[in-house]
RONU-710457 format. One line per 10 residues: number of its first residue (from 1); their letters; for each residue z, y, x of C-alpha. Coordinates in steps of 0.25 Angstrom, whole numbers, plus 5000, padded with zeros to 4 digits. Layout:
BEGIN
NUM) A) Z Y X; ... .
This chain:
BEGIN
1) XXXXXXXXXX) 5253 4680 5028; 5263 4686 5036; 5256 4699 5043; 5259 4714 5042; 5251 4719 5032; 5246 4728 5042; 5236 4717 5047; 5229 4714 5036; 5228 4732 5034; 5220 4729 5050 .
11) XXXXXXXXXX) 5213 4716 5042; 5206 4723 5032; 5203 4738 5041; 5198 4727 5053; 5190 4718 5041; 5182 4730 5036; 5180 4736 5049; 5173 4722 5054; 5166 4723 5039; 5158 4734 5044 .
21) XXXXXXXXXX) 5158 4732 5059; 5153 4717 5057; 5143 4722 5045; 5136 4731 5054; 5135 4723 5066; 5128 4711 5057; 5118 4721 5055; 5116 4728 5068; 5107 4720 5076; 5096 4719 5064 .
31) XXXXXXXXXX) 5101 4736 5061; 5096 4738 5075; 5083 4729 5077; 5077 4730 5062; 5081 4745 5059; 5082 4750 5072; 5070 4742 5078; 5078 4738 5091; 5074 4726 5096; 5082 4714 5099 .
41) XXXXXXXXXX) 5087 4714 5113; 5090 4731 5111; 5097 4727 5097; 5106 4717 5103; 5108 4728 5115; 5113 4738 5104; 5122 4729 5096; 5128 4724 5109; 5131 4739 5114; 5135 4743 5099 .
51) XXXXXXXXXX) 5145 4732 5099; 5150 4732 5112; 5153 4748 5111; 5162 4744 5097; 5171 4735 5106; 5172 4743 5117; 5176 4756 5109; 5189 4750 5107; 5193 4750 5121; 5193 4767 5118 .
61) XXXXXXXXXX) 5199 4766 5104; 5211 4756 5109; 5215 4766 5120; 5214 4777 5112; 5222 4771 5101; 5232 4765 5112; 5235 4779 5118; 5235 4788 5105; 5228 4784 5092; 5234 4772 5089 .
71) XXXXXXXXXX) 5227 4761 5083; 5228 4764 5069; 5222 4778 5071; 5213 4774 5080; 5207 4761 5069; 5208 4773 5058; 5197 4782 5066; 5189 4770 5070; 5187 4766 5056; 5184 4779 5052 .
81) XXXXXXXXXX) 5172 4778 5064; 5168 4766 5060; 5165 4769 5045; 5158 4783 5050; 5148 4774 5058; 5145 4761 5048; 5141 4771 5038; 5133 4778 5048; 5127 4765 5050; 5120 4766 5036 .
91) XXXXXXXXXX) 5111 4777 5039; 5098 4767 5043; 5086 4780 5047; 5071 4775 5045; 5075 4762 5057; 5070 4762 5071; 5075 4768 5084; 5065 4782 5082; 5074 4784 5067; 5085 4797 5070 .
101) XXXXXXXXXX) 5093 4786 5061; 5095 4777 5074; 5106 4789 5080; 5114 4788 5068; 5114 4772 5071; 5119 4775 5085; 5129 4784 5078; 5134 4774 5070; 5136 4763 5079; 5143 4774 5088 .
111) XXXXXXXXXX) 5152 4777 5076; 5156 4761 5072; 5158 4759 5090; 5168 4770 5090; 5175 4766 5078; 5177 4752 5081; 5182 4758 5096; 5195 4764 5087; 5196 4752 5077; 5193 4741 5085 .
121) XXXXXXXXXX) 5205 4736 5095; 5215 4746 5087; 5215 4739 5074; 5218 4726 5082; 5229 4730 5089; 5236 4735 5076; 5235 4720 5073; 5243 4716 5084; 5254 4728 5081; 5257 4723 5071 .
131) XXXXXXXXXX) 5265 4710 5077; 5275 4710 5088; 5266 4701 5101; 5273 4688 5099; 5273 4688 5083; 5265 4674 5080; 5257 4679 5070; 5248 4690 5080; 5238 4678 5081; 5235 4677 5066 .
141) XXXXXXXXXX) 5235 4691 5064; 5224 4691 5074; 5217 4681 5065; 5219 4687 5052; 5214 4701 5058; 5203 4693 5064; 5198 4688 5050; 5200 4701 5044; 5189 4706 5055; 5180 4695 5051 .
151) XXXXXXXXXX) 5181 4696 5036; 5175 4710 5037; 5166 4703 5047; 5161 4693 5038; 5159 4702 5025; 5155 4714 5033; 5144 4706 5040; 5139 4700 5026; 5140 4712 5018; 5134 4723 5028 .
161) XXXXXXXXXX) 5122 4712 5031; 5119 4709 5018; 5119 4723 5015; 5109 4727 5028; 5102 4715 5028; 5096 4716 5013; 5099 4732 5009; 5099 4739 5021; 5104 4744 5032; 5113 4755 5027 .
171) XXXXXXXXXX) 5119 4745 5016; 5124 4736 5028; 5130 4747 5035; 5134 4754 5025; 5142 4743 5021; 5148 4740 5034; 5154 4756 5033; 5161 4754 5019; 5167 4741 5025; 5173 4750 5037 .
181) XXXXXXXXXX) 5178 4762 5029; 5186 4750 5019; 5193 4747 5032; 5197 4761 5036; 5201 4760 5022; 5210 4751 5022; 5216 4754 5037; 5220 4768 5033; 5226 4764 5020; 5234 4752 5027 .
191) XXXXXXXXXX) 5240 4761 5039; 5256 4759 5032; 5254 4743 5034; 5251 4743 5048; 5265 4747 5050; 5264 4758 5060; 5255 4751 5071; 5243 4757 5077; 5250 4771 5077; 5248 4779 5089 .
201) XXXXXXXXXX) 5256 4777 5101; 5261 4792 5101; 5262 4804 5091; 5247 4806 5092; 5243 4823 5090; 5234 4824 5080; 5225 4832 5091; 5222 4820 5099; 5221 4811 5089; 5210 4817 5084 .
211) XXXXXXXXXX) 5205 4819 5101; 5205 4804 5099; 5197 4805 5085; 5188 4815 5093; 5185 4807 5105; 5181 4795 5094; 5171 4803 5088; 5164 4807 5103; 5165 4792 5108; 5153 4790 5094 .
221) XXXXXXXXXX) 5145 4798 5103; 5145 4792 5115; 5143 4779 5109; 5131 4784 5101; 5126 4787 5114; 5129 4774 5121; 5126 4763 5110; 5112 4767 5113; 5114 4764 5126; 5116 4751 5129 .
231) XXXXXXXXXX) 5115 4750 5144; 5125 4762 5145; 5135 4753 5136; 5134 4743 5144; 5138 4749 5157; 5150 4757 5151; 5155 4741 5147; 5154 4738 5162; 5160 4750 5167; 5172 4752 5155 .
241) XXXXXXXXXX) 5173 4737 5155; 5178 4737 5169; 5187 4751 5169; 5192 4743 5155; 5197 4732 5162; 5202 4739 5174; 5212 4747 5167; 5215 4735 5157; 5217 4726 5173; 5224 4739 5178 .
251) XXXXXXXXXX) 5234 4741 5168; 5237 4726 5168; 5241 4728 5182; 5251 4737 5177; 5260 4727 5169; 5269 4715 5172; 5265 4700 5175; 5262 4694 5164; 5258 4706 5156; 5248 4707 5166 .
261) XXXXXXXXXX) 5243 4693 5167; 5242 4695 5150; 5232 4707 5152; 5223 4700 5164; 5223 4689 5151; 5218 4700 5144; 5208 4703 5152; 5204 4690 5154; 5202 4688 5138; 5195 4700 5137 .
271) XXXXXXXXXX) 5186 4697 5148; 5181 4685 5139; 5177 4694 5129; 5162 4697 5133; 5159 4683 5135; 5163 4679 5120; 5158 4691 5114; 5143 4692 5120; 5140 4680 5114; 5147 4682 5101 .
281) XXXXXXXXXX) 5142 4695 5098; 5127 4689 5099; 5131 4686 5083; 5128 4701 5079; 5116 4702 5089; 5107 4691 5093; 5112 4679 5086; 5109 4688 5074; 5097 4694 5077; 5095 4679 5079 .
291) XXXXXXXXXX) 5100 4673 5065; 5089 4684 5059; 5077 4676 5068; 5079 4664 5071; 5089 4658 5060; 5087 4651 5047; 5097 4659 5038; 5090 4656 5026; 5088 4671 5022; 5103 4676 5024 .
301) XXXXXXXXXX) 5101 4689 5031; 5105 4687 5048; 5116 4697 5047; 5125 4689 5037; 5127 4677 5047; 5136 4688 5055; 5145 4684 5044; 5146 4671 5049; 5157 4673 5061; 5167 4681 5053 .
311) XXXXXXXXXX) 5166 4673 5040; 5168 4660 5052; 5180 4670 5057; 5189 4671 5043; 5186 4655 5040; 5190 4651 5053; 5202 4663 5058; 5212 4656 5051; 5208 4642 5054; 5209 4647 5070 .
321) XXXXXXXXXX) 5221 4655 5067; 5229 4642 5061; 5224 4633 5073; 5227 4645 5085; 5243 4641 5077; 5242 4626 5076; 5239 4625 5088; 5248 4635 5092; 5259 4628 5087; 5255 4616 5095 .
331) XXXXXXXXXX) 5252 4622 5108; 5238 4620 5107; 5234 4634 5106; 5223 4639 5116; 5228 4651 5123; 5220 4665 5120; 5211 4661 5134; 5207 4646 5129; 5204 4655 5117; 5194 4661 5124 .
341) XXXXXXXXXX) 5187 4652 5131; 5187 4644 5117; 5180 4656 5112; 5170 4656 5123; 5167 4643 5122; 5163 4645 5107; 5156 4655 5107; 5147 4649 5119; 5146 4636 5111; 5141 4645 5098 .
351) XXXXXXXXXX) 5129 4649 5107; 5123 4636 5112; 5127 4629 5098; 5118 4639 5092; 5107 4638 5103; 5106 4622 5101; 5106 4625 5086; 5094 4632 5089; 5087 4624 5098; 5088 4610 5089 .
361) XXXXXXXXXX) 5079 4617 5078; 5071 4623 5088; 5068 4636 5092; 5055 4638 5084; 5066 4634 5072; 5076 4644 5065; 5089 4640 5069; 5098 4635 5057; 5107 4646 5051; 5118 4633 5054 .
371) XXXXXXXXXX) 5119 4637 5070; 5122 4653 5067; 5134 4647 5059; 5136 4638 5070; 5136 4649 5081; 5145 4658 5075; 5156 4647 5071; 5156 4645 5085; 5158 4660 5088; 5169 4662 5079 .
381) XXXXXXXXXX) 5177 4650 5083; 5176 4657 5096; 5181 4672 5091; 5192 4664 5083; 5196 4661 5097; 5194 4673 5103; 5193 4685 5095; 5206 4686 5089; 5214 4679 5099; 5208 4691 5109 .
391) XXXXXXXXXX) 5213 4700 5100; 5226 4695 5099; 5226 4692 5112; 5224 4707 5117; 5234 4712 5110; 5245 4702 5113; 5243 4702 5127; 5240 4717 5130; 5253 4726 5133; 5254 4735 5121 .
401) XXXXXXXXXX) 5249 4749 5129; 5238 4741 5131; 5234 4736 5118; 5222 4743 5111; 5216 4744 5125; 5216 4730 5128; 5213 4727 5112; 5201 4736 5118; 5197 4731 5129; 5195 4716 5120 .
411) XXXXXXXXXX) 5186 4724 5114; 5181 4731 5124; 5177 4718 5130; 5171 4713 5116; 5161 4725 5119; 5156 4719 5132; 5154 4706 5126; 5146 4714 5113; 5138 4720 5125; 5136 4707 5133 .
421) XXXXXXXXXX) 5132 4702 5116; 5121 4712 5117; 5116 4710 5131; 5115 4694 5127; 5108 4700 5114; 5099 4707 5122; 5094 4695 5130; 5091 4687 5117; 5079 4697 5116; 5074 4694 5128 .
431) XXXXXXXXXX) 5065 4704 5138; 5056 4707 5125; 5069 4714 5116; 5065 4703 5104; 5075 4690 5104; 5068 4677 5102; 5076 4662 5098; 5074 4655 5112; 5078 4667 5120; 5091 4669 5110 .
441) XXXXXXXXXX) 5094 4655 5112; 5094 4654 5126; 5102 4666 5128; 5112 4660 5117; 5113 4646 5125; 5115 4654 5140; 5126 4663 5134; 5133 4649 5127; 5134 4642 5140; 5139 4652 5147 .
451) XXXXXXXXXX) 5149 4656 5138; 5152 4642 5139; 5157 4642 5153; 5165 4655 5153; 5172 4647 5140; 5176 4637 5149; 5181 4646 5160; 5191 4651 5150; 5196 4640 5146; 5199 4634 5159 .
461) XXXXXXXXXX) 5206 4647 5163; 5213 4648 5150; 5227 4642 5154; 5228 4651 5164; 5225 4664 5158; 5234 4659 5146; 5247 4659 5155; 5243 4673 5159; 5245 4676 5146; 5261 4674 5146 .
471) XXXXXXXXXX) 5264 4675 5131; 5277 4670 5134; 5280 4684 5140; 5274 4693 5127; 5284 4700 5120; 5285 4713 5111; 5289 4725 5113; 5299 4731 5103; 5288 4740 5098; 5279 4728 5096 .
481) XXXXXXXXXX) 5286 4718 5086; 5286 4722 5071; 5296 4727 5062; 5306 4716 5059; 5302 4706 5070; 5308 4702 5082; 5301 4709 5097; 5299 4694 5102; 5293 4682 5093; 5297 4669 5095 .
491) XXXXXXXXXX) 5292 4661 5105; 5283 4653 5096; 5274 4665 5094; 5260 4665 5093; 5253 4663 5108; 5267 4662 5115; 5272 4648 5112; 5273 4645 5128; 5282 4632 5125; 5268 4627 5120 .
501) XXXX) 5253 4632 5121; 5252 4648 5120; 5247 4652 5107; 5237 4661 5110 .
């Protein structure tokens, strides 16, 4: 298809890696209220900590691998993490909060959150060094990446499900560690393809390499500690969170104009993050603890409909991909903010679709099984405007010293939005901790509109911000473009085709 082999060596590490984290997470919620015995607004709490931690972990794994591991070290030890703590997750105890078996849980999740911290950002920017800034296939790369992640989504969530759902919990999770330890597999064994990228930035002594190994391994602990604490977790975003992006403005400060101007679009993107992921994340929280209760499914077990969005994202990547470069080549493009605002707009509109659907059949009904397919259509249309083209977008726009911190701080931004996910979670149960269909509802239909509104923002200021990006002024470095390929592409490149519309 016309990629470096070494994308599709990053395809099949990332598609097992999301087999197991995306096997687990379809299972969390009901691992937490029926094994566990949390209730419902406590459950949704704990999954939105636990997922906000494993994107805001990348934030330390992208410097770390910035300054001395390199990426491809740094992916190697995270897989290694994440395989320890999915197979930890198999070890079930008698169930409820008083079993000694609930520490090893915490241990666990610790263990994945960590791992994910070193995998996470790294492996993506690997992606992008593999092609020079301007070459025009970056954007399909992206894509194709993007499906990989979703595949392992799709059969991870199916398989770990099924497995949980009808044999136990230890099958489920046990499952998603095998899927993980294929995907370390395969990274290791494919290292020769990925053409020397991802090294680390200096001769790196094997002392501090494994300090670095060390300081991994003493980070489980303390997040052991804090996933148990959600009000703690939620503190350090706000304070992080605002020393994150003050370094991120204060080193902006430091470059020229229009490198500068591309890192305030940056921040702007990354800004929009919390808003687009608080409500999406509402699929591994309520809306499934929802689909349990209050849908017809006609048997199928709840936790098998979390296939739906990555089975929508493999059919529908390639149609987006293929219409992002016919209209591209017509200058008809939207631009990476109109993107966003798109994206917003979808995935407000998912919620009150979803909320009418509801409400036509009545609230004493069980909502057809037709208005989960619908909601999450309408979700990954808006992550096929979003996601990939944020990832892209980080890396194209950030200087290179800044790479995996910025490829981080997307991340780290997707954390907050987990966390606002489980806060929104949390009000579905009301003040008495259980949820109930007309307090889900109303909660869904607040959160639509005023997703709504903040879409519309967007898009008004998107031509604005869009000129701040100034595409017409990327250019590799020497170091950047690939073997055998010129330093600049030509003008026609993907997202910097000024004479028309920029194709981003």
């Amino acid at each position: 298809m016309g990629h470096p082999k070494g994308l599709y060596v990053l395809f099949f590490a990332e598609m097992w890696e999301r087999f197991s984290y995306y096997g687990m997470r379809a299972l969390l919620i009901f691992y937490l209220t029926k094994h566990w015995l949390f209730d419902d607004s406590k459950s949704n709490l704990i999954y939105g900590a636990y997922t906000s931690l494993v994107y805001i972990t990348p934030v330390l794994g992208g410097y770390l691998a910035d300054r001395y591991l390199g990426q491809r070290k740094a992916v190697t030890f995270g897989a290694v993490m994440l395989t320890l703590g999915h197979l930890l997750m198999a070890v079930e105890g008698d169930g409820g909060q008083g079993s000694a078996a609930i520490n090893v849980f915490w241990l666990a999740l610790a263990f994945i959150i960590v791992g994910t911290g070193f995998l996470k950002a790294n492996i993506s920017v690997i992606v992008g060094q593999l092609y020079p800034l301007t070459d025009t296939r970056r954007d399909g790369a992206y894509t194709i990446f993007y499906i990989g992640i979703n595949t392992g989504a799709a059969i991870g969530t199916i398989m770990a499900g099924w497995l949980g759902e009808t044999y136990g919990w230890a099958y489920g999770f046990g499952a998603a560690g095998v899927g993980m330890l294929l995907g370390l597999i395969v990274f290791i064994l494919g290292k020769p393809l990925l053409l020397g990228k991802g090294e680390a930035p200096r001769p790196l002594k094997a002392r501090t390499e494994w300090s670095l190994y060390g300081i991994g391994l003493a980070s489980v602990v303390v997040i052991w500690a804090l996933v148990q604490y959600q009000d703690v977790i939620q503190t350090l975003l706000i304070i992080s969170g605002i020393g994150m992006l003050g370094y991120v403005l204060f080193e902006s400060l430091k470059l020229e104009k229009h490198a500068r101007d591309r890192m305030f679009v940056v921040l702007f993107l990354i800004a929009l993050n919390p808003v687009f992921w608080g409500l999406f994340e509402q699929a591994g929280g309520s809306l499934n603890l929802y689909t349990d209760r209050f849908v017809d499914r006609g048997g199928v077990p709840a936790s098998l409909f979390q296939s739906i969005n990555p089975i929508y994202i493999v059919l529908l990547g390639p149609i987006f991909a293929g219409l992002w470069v016919f209209l591209g080549k017509r200058g008809l493009e939207p631009s990476a903010p109109a993107k966003f605002g798109l994206a917003l707009a979808q995935v407000g509109l998912s919620f009150l679709v979803f909320v009418w659907g509801a409400n036509t059949v009545g609230v004493e009904v069980a909502t057809p099984v037709f208005f989960v397919f619908a909601i999450y259509f309408l979700q990954t249309t808006g992550e096929l405007c979003l996601s990939p083209v944020g990832l892209s977008a980080m890396n194209r726009l950030a200087p290179k010293h800044l790479a995996s911190l910025i490829m981080g701080a997307w991340f780290y931004m997707t954390a907050v939005g987990n966390f606002v996910a489980g806060k929104i979670g949390e009000a579905t149960g009301g003040e008495g901790g259980e949820m109930t269909k007309e307090a889900t509802l109303s909660v869904y239909s607040t959160i639509g509109w005023w997703t709504i509104g903040i879409a519309m923002v967007v898009l008004v200021l998107s031509p604005l911000v869009k000129r701040m990006m100034h595409l017409d002024t990327l250019h590799d470095s020497p170091d950047h473009a690939m073997a055998g390929e010129p330093e600049l592409a030509q003008p026609e490149a993907a997202g910097l085709n000024t004479a028309g519309e920029t194709r981003r």
